[in-house]
C-alpha positions in Angstrom: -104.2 3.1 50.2 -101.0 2.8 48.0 -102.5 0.3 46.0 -105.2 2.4 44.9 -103.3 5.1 44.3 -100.8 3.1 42.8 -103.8 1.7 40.5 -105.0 5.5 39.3 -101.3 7.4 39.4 -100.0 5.0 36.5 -102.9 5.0 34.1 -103.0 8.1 34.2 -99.5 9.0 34.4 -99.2 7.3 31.2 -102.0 9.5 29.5 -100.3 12.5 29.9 -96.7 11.1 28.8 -97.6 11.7 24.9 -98.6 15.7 25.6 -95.5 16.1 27.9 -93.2 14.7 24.7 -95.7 16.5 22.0 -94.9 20.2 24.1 -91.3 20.0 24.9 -89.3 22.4 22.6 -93.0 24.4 22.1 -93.2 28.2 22.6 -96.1 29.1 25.2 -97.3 33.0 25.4 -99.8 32.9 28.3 -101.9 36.1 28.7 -103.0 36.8 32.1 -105.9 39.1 32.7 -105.4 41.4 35.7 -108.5 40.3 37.1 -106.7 36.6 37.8 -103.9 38.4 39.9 -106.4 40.9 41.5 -108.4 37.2 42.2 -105.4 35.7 44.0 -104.7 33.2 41.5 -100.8 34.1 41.3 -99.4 31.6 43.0 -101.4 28.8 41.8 -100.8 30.3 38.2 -96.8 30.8 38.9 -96.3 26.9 39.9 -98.1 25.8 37.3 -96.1 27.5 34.9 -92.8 26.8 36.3 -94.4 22.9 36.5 -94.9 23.5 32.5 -91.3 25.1 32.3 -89.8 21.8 33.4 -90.6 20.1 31.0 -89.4 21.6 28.8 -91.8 23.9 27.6 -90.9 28.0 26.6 -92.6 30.5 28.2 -93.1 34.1 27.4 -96.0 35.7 30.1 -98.0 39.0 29.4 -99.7 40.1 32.8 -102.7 42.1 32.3 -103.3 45.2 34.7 -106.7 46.8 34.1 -108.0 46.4 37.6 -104.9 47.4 38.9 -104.9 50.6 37.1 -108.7 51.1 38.0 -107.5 51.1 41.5 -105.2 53.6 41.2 -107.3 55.7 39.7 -109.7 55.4 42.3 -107.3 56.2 45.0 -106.3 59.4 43.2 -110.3 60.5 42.4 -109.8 60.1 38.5 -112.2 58.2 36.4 -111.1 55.2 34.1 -112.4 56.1 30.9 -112.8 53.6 28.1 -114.3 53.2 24.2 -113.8 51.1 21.7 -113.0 48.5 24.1 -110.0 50.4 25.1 -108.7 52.7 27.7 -107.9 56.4 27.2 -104.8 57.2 28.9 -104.4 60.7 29.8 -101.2 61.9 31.8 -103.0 60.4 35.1 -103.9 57.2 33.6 -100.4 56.7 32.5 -98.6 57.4 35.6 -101.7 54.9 36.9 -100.1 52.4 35.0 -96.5 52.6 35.3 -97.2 52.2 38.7 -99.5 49.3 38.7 -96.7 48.1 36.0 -93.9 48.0 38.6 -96.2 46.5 41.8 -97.4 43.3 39.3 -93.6 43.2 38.0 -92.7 42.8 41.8 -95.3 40.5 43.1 -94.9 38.2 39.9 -91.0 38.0 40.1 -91.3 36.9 43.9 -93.6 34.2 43.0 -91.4 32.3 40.4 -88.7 32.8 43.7 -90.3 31.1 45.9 -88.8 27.3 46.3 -91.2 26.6 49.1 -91.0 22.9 50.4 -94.3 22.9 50.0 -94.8 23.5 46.3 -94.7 21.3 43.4 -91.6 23.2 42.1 -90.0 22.8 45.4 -86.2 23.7 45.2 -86.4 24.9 40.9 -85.2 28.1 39.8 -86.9 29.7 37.5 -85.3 32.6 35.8 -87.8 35.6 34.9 -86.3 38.2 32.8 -88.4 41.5 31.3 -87.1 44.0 28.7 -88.1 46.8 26.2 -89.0 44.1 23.6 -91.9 46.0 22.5 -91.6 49.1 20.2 -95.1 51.0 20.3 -96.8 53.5 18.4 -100.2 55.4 19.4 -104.0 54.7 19.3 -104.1 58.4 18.0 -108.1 59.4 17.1 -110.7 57.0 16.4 -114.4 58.4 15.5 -113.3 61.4 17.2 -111.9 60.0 20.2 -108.2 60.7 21.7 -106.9 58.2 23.2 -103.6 60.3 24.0 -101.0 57.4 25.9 -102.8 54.2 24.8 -100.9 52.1 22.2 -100.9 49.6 19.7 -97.5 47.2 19.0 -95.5 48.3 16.3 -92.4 46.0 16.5 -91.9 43.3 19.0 -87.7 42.5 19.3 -88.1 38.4 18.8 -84.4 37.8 18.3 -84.3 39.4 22.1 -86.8 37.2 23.5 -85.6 34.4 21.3 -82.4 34.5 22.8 -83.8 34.9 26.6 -86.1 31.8 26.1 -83.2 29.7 24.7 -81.2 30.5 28.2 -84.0 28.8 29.6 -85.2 31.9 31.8 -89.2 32.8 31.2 -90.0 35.7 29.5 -91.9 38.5 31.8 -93.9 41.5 29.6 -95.5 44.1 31.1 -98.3 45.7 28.6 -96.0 48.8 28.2 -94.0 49.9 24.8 -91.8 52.4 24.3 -91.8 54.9 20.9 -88.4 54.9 18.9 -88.3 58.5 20.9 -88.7 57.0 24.1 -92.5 57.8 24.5 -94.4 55.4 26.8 -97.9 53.9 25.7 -100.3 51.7 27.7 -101.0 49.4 25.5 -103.5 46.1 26.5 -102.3 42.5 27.0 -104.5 40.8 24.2 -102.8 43.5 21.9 -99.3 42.6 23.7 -99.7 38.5 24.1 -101.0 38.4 20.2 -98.6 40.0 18.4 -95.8 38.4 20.4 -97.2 34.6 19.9 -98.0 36.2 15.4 -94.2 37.7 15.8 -92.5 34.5 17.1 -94.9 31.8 15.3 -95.7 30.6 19.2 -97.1 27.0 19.0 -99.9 28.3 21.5 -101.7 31.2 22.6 -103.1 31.2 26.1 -105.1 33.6 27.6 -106.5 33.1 31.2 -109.5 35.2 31.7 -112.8 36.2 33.4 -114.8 34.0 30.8 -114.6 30.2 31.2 -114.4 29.9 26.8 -117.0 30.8 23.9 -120.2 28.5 24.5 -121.9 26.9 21.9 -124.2 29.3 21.7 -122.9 32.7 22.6 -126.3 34.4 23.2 -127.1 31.3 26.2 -125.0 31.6 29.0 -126.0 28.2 29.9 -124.8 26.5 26.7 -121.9 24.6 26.8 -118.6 25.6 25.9 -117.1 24.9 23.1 -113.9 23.1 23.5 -112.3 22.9 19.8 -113.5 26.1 17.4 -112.1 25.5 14.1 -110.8 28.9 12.3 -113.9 29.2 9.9 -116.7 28.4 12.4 -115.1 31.4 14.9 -114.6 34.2 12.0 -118.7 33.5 11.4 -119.6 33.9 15.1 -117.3 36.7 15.5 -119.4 38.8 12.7 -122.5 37.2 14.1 -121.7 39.5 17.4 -121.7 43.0 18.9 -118.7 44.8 19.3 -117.0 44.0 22.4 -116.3 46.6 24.8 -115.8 44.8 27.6 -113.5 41.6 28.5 -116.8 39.9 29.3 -117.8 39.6 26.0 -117.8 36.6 23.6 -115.7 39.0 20.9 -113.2 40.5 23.2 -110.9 37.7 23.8 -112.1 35.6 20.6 -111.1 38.6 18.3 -107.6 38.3 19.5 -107.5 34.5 19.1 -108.5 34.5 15.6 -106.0 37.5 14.9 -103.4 34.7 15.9 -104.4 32.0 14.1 -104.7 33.9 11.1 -100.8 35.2 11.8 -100.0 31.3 12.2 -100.0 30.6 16.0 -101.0 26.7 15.7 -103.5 27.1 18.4 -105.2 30.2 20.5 -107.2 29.2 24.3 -109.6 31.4 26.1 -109.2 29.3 29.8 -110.9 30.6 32.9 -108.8 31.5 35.9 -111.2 30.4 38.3 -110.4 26.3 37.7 -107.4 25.9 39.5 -104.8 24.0 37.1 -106.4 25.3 34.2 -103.3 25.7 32.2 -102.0 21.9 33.0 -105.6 20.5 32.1 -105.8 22.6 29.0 -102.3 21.5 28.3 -102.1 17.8 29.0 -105.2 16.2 28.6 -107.3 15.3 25.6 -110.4 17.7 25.9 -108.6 20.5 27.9 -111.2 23.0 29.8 -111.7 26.3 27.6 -111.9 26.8 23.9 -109.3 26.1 21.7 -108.9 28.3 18.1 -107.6 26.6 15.3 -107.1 26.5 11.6 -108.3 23.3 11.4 -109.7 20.2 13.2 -106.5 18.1 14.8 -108.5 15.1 14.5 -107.4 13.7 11.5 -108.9 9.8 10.0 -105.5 8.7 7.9 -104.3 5.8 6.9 -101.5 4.1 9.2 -97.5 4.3 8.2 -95.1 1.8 10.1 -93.9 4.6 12.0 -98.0 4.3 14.1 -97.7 0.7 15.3 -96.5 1.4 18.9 -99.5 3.6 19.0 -101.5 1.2 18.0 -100.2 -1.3 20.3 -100.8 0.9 23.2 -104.0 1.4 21.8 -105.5 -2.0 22.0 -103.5 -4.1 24.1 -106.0 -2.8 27.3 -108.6 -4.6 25.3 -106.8 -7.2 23.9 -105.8 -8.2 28.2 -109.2 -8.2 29.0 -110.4 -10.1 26.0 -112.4 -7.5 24.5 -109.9 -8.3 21.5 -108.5 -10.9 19.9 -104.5 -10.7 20.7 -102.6 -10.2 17.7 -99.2 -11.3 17.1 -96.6 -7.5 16.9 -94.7 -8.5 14.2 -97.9 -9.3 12.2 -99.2 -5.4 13.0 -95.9 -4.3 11.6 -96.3 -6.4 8.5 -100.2 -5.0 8.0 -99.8 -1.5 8.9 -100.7 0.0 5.7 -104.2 -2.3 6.6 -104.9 0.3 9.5 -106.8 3.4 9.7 -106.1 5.5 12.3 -108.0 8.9 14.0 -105.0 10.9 15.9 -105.7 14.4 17.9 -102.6 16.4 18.4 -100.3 13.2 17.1 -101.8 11.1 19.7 -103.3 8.1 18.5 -106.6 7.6 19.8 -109.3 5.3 17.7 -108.1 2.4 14.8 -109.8 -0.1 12.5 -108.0 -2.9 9.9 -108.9 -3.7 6.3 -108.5 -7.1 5.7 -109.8 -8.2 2.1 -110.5 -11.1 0.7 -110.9 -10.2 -3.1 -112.3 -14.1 -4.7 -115.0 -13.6 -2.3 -115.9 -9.8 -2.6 -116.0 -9.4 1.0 -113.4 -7.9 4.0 -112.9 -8.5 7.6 -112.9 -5.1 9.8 -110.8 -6.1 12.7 -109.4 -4.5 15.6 -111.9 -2.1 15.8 -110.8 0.3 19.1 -111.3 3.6 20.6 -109.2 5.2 23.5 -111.6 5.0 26.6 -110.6 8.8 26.6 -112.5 9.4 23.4 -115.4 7.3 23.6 -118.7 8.6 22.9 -117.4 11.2 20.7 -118.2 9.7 17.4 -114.7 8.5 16.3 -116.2 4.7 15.9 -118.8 5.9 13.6 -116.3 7.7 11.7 -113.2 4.5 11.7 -116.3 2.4 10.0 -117.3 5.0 7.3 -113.1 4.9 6.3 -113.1 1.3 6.6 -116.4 1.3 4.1 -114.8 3.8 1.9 -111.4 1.8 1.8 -113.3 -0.9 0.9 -115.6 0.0 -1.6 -112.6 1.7 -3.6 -110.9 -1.8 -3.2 -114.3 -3.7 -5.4 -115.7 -5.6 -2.3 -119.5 -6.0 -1.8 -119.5 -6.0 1.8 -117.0 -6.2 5.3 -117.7 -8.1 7.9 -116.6 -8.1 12.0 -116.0 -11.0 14.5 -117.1 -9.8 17.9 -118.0 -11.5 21.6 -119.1 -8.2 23.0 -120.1 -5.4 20.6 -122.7 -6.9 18.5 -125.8 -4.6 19.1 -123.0 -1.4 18.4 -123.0 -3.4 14.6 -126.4 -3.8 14.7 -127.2 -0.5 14.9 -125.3 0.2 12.1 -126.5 -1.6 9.5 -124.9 -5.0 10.2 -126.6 -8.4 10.1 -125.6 -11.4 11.8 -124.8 -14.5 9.8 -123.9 -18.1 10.4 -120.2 -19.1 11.1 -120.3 -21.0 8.1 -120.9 -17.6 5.6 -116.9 -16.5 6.6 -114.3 -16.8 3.1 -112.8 -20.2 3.1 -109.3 -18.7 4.1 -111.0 -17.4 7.3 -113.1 -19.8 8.0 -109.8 -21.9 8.7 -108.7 -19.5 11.2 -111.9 -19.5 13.3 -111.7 -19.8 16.8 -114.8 -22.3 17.6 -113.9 -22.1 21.5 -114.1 -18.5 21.5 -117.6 -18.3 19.6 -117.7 -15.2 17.7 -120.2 -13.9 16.4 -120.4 -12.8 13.0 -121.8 -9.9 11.5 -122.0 -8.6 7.7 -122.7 -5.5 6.5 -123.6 -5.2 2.6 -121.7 -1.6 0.8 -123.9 0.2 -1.2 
């Protein structure tokens, strides 16, 4: 049994090592809908984020409390009244919420105290402190409609919560602000989280919700979600849909992400609550689990620097051990960086391809053509060839070539024929392994 374990804890141990040094120093605002704590999920959701704290990452939490509120308006025979996707907060309402305020405050404290034996944070302190960073101003009348105590954000105090984060204690919020005359507002978390991630140019935005992401298509519930949403792409389905007046909808939460992005937060998630670890898998692994906002795709084709060679190592030296690839000597991969494209998501190299010309004879070798068994299937092979093509084309050559033992039909498929040993340029000809038998396939640029 240790030997298996052994066998699956280091692999992948040593694919989340890149996202645990890309996110240290980052600023994390994590939204948490009301429904997640009214769910259970809090002390899943507090050890995970204490888990994320140690390494390294800052933390400011905005709890939602709609449910809560609903509930004590219930118990005291009131309504909840909402429009515009907002609540109206009458006198009732309001005491509703400063009361719902102070239970979630209570019950959210205790769970970053616990240092249970049993958790993953066993022994850790984690230091939550909450404050009247958030100056508010009111809803006032919309198409008629008082909203009376509900607020927007005016102000958020980020040199305050600036200096709380670099103490190393988490930021707490509740979705409460305060006039400059000391008038309470209810304002709403998405309002709250967003303009705190916009006001300290977070690195993310994370909201944990109801919704498990935006699918592909919004109008199939069935469709799959989409896990990367580039900027553009969400502003179009944004317009493309009906108001949202409740947090169900595709626009509620995806308004608020684009709101962010466009305020320059690097990246805004919509993750459901209802996976257990969704914050860690959204976090530290390549695909994550909800739907990612951006201002642009992080995959990026460039062309390799020196400073990308112990990526690339680590890149193909799993194929180079079980002879998928030919080894190649480190010091000659330092010498031909500039030779290398590479495709990188979130600075992690993940797919490469070499250029190596040989001008007399018009032609090039593609070599050390490799994508990260995390990426496969994706397309990123497809799109290392049409650089490699481009890079070559722009260099004079007619045609590139490949050496391969196992991936010939992949070639094949792609507009590669296979040639005689004897068809290589003289000065690789020379360098031919017979024993190992390549085969050889060409590919004519047009």
């Amino acid at each position: 049994m240790s030997n298996v374990f052994n066998f699956t804890f280091v692999p992948w141990f040593r694919s989340v090592a890149p996202y645990i040094h890309k996110h240290r120093s980052n600023t994390l605002v994590v939204g948490i809908a009301g429904e997640a704590i009214a769910a259970g999920k809090l002390q899943n959701i507090a050890q995970d984020l204490a888990l994320i704290q140690s390494m390294g990452v800052k933390i400011v939490l905005v709890h939602g409390f709609r449910p809560q509120v609903n509930e004590q308006l219930r118990l005291k025979g009131h309504e909840a009244r909402y429009s515009h996707g907002m609540r109206i907060t009458d006198s009732v309402a309001l005491d509703c919420a400063q009361e719902a305020a102070g239970q979630l405050r209570y019950e959210i404290e205790a769970a970053f105290s616990q240092g249970l034996p049993n958790t993953p944070m066993a022994g850790a302190t984690v230091r939550v402190i909450s404050g009247n960073f958030i100056t508010a101003r009111p809803v006032g009348l919309i198409d008629g409609v008082d909203f009376m105590h509900s607020g927007l954000v005016r102000k958020v105090d980020t040199d305050g919560i600036q200096r709380t984060l670099d103490m190393g204690a988490l930021v707490l919020l509740s979705p409460f602000g305060f006039s400059p005359t000391g008038e309470a507002f209810n304002l709403t978390m998405e309002d709250v989280a967003t303009s705190v991630a916009v006001a300290l140019q977070a690195d993310k935005l994370m909201f944990l919700t109801e919704v498990p992401g935006v699918r592909v298509d919004a109008n199939d519930p069935d469709s799959d979600i989409d896990t990367e949403l580039p900027l553009a792409d969400a502003r179009r389905m944004l317009e493309s849909l009906p108001k949202a007046d409740k947090p169900t909808d595709t626009a509620f939460y995806l308004q608020h992400c684009i709101r962010a992005c466009e305020g320059g937060v690097d990246r805004s998630h919509i993750l459901p609550f209802s996976v257990d670890g969704a914050l860690l898998l959204e976090i530290y692994t390549h695909d994550g689990i909800g739907t990612m906002v951006v201002d642009e795709k992080l995959e990026s084709v460039r062309e390799a620097t020196i400073d990308d060679v112990s990526g690339i190592v680590a890149l193909i030296e799993p194929y180079e051990n079980d002879g998928t690839l030919v080894k190649r000597d480190r010091t000659e991969i330092e010498r031909d960086a500039a030779n290398y494209t590479i495709i990188e998501h979130d600075g992690v190299i993940f797919g490469c391809a070499a250029l190596y010309p040989y001008p007399e004879e018009r032609t090039g070798e593609m070599a050390a053509l490799t994508v990260s068994t995390q990426a496969q299937s994706q397309g990123d092979g497809e799109r290392l060839l049409k650089r490699i093509e481009a890079r070559a084309k722009a260099q004079g050559l007619q045609s590139i070539f490949v050496l391969t033992t196992r991936t010939m039909h992949w070639f094949l498929k792609r507009g590669f024929v296979q040639v005689n040993a004897d068809w290589l340029p003289e000065a690789r000809k020379r360098k031919y392994n017979w024993d190992r038998r390549s085969q050889v396939l060409v590919k004519k640029l047009g």
